[in-house]
C-alpha positions as CSV (number, residue, x, y, z in Angstrom):
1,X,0.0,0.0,0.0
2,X,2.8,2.3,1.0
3,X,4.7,1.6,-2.5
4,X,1.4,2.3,-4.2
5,X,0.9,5.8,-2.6
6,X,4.6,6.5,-3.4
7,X,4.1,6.1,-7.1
8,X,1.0,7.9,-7.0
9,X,2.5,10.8,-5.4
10,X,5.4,10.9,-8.0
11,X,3.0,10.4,-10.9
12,X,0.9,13.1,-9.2
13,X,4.4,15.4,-8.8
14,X,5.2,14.8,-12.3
15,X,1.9,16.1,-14.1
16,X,2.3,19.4,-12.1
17,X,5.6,19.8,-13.1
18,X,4.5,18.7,-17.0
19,X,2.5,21.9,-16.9
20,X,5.1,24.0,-16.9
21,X,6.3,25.4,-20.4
22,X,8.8,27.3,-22.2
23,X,7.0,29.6,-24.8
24,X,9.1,30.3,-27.5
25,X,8.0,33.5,-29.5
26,X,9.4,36.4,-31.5
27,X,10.2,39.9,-30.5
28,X,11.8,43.4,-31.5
29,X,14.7,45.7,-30.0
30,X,13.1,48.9,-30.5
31,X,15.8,51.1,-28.9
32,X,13.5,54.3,-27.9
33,X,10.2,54.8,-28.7
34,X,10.4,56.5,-31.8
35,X,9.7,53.2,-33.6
36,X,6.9,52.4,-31.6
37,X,5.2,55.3,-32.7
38,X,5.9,55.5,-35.7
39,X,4.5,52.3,-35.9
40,X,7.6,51.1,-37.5
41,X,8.5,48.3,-34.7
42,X,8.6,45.3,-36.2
43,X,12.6,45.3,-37.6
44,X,15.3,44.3,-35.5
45,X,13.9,40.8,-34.3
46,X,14.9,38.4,-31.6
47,X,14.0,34.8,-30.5
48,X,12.2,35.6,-26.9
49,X,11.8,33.0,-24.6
50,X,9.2,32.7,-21.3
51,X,7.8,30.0,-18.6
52,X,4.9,29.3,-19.3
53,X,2.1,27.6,-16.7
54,X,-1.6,26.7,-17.4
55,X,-4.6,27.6,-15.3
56,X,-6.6,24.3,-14.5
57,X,-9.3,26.0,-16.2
58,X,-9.5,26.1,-19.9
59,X,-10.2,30.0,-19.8
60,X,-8.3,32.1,-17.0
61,X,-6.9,35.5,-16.0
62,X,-3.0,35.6,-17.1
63,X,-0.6,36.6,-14.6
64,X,2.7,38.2,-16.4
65,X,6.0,38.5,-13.9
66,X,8.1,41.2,-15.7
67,X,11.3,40.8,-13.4
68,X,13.9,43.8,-13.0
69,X,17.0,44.6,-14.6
70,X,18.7,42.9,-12.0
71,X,18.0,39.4,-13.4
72,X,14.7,37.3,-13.4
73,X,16.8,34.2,-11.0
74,X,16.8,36.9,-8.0
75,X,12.6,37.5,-8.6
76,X,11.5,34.3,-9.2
77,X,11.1,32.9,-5.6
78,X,9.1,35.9,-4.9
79,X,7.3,35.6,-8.1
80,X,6.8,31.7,-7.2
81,X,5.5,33.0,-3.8
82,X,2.9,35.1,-5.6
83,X,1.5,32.6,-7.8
84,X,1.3,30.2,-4.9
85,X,-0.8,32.1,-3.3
86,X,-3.2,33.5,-5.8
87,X,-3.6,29.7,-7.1
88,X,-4.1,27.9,-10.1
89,X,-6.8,30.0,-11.3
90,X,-4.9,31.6,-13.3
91,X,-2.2,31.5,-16.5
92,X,1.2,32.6,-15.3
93,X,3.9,33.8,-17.4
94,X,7.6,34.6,-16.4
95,X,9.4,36.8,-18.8
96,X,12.9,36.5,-19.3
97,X,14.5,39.8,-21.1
98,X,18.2,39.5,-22.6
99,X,20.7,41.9,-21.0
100,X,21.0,43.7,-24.6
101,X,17.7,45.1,-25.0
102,X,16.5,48.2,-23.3
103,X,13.3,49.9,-21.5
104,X,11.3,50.2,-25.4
105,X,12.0,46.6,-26.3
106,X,11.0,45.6,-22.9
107,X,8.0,46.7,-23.6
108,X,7.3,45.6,-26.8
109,X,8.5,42.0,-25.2
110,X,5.3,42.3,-23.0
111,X,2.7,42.6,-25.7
112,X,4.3,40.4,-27.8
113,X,4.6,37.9,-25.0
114,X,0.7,38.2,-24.9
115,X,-0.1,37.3,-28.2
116,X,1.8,34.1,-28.2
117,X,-0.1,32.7,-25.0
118,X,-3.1,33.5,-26.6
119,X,-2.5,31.2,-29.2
120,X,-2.2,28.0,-27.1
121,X,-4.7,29.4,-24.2
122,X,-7.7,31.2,-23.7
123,X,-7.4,34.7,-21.6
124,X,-9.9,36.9,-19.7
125,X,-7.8,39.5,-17.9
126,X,-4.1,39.9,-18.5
127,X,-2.2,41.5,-15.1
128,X,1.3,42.5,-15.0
129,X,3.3,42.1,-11.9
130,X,6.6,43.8,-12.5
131,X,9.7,44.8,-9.8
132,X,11.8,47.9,-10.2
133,X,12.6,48.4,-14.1
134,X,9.7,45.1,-15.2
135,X,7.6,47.5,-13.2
136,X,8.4,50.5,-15.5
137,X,8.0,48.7,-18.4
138,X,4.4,47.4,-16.8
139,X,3.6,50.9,-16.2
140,X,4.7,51.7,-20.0
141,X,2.0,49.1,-21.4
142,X,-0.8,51.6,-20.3
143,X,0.0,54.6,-22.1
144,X,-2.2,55.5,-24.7
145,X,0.3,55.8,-27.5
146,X,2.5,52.7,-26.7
147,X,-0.8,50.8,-26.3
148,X,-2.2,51.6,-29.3
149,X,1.1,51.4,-31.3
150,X,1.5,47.7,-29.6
151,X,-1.2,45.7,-27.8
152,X,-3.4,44.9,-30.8
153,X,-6.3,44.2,-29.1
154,X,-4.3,43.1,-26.1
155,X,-5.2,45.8,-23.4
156,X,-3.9,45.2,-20.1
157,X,-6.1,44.9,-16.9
158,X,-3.8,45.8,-13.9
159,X,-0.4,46.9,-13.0
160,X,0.9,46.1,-10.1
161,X,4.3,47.6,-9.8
162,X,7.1,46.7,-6.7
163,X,9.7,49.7,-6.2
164,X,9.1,50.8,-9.9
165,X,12.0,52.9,-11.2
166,X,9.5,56.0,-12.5
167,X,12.4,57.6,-14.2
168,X,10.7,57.9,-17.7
169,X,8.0,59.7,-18.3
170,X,6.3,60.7,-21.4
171,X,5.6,64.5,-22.2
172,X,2.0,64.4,-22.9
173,X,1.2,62.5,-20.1
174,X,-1.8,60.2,-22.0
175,X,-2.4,57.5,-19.6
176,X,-5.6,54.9,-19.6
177,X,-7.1,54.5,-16.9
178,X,-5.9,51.4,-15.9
179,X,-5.9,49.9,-12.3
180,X,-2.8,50.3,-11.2
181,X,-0.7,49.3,-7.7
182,X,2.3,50.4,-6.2
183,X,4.8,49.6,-3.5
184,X,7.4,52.3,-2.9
185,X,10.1,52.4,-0.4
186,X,11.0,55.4,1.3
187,X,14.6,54.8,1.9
188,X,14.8,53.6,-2.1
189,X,17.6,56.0,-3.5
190,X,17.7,53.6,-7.3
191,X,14.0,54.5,-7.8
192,X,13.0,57.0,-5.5
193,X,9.8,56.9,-5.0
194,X,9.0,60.7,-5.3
195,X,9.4,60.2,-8.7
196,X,6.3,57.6,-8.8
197,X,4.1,59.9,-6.7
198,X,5.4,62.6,-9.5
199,X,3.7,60.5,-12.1
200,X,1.4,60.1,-10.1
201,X,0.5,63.3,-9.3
202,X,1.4,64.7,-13.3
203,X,-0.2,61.9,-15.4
204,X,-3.4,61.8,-13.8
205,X,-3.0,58.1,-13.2
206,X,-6.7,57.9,-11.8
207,X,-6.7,54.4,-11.2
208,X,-3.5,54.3,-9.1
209,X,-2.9,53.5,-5.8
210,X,0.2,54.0,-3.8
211,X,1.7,52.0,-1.0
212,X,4.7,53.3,1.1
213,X,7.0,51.5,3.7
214,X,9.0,54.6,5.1
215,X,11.7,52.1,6.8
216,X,12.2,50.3,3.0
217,X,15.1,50.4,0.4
218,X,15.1,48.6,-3.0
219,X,15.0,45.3,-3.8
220,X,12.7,43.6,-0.9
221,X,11.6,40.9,-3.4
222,X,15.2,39.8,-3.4
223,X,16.2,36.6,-0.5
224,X,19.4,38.3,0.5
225,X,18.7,40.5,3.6
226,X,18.7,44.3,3.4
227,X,22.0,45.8,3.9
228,X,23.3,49.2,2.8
229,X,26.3,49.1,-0.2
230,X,28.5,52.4,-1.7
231,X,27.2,52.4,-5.4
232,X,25.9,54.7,-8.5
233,X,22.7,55.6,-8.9
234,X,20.5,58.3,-11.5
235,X,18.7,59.6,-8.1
236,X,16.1,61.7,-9.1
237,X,16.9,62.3,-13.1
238,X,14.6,61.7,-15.6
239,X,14.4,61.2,-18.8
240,X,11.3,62.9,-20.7
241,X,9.4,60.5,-23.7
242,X,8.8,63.0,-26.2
243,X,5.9,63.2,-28.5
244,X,8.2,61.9,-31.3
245,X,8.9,58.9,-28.8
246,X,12.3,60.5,-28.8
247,X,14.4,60.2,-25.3
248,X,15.5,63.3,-24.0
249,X,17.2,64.9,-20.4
250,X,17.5,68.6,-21.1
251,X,19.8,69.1,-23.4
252,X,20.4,65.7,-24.5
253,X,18.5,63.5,-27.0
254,X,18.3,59.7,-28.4
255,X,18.5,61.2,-31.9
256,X,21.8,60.2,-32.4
257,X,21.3,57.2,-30.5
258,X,20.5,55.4,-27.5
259,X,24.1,54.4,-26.0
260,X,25.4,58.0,-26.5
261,X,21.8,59.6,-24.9
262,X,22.0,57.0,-22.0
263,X,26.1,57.5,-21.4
264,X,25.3,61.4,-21.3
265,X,22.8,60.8,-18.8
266,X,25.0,58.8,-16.8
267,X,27.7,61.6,-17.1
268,X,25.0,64.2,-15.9
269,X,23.1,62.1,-13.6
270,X,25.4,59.4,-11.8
271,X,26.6,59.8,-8.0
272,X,28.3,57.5,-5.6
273,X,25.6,56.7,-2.4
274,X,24.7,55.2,0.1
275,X,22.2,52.7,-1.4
276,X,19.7,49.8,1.1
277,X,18.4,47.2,-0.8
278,X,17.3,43.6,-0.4
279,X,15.0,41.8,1.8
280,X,12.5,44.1,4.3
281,X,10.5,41.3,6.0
282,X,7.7,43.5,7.3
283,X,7.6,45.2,3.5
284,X,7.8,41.9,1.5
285,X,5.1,40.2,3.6
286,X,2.7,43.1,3.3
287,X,3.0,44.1,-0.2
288,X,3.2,40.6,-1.7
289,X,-0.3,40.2,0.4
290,X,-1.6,43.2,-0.3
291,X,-0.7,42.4,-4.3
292,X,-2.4,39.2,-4.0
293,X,-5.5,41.2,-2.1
294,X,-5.4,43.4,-5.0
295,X,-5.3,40.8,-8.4
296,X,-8.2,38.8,-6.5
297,X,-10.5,42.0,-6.3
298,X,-10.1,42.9,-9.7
């Protein structure tokens, strides 16, 4: 009896495990957003890669993890965490960027992402659960002219954005009014989180609610415990999305590219601090619940 319930188990283990994925689709380094809209995106492709898991329903909500620029290994036990949680209601999908592409391309991964899940599954809502830059990016999907440029019918539902670095912001300030979550931490000097309140504030982002933890650095989805560390951050520059999708930072531009715009921000912008990041017990426990809290309302 006891051998049979140990081969039962195992089986059991193994179909779980057989729902898991890898979703194999194509995407597009943009470099800035001048592509996008001009509607001129699709050049420059890439083979994309994601995790893929299935709802145990046919038709389901799908649950995007956009990780940070930090590497998607260091969010996916929090990201695991999450899903656990909310259940197998749902579609999950953990994105996996290269290290080459930047913020625009990002974005576009997103969208693109969508589309090929909704070839092999049904969806209802799509929700995008991003840390620190995937947060940006998340926060990117719901701008008017991004959306339209990109989503083809593939509107997002819900944000829900951990310690997003609001350092880009566009100029005409078009957002949708889409439900939107964040978790800022007061003691976060690599995205402040003034500059989310900014946007905030500026964009009219109606559907938005903030979350602070005063005592918090960045990176409180990461295992490793907080701990302060001299290193370089932007602090509170931005870089301004113009109408033309060009980047610019005063008197600098992304017309003559995106390395030389980005290295004359870094120039301008970049200052040795005091930085805390990693794990916050009190913040992770309360904004992964109150995330969870948050996707089950919707």
């Amino acid at each position: 009896m006891k051998f049979i319930t140990a081969v039962f188990v195992t089986l059991s283990f193994l179909s779980q495990s057989a729902l898991a994925e890898n979703l194999n689709y194509t995407s597009y380094d943009t470099k800035d957003h001048q592509a996008i809209f001009n509607n001129n995106w699709k050049i420059n492709s890439y083979k994309a890669k994601a995790n893929f898991i299935k709802a145990d329903s046919e038709s389901a909500d799908l649950v995007i993890f956009s990780p940070g620029w930090g590497g998607s290994d260091k969010y996916k036990s929090a990201f695991k965490d999450i899903a656990k949680k909310l259940g197998k209601k749902n579609h999950y999908l953990y994105l996996s960027h290269p290290k080459s592409i930047d913020l625009a391309a990002r974005t576009v991964s997103i969208f693109q992402a969508i589309k090929a899940v909704k070839k092999i599954a049904a969806v209802n809502k799509t929700i995008i659960i991003g840390a620190s830059g995937g947060a940006q990016e998340g926060l990117h999907t719901t701008h008017i002219k991004t959306a339209d440029a990109l989503a083809e019918g593939n509107s997002i539902d819900a944000v829900v954005g951990f310690y997003p670095s609001c350092r880009s912001v566009f100029s005409d300030n078009a957002f949708y009014k889409t439900k939107t979550i964040m978790f800022l931490g007061g003691r976060d000097k690599t995205a402040p989180a003034k500059l989310c309140h900014d946007l905030k504030n500026n964009a009219n982002l109606v559907n938005s609610q903030i979350i602070d933890y005063p005592k918090a650095g960045h990176s409180w989805l990461f295992r490793k415990s907080e701990k302060y560390s001299q290193s370089r951050t932007w602090q509170d520059c931005t870089l301004t999305i113009e109408e033309s999708g060009v980047w610019s930072h005063k008197e600098l531009n992304s017309l003559n590219g995106i390395d030389d715009f980005l290295d004359g921000m870094s120039e301008k912008c970049n200052a040795k601090v005091k930085l805390l990041s990693g794990r916050n017990n009190t913040a992770y426990k309360q904004s992964v619940d109150s995330a969870v809290k948050f996707i089950n309302s919707l």
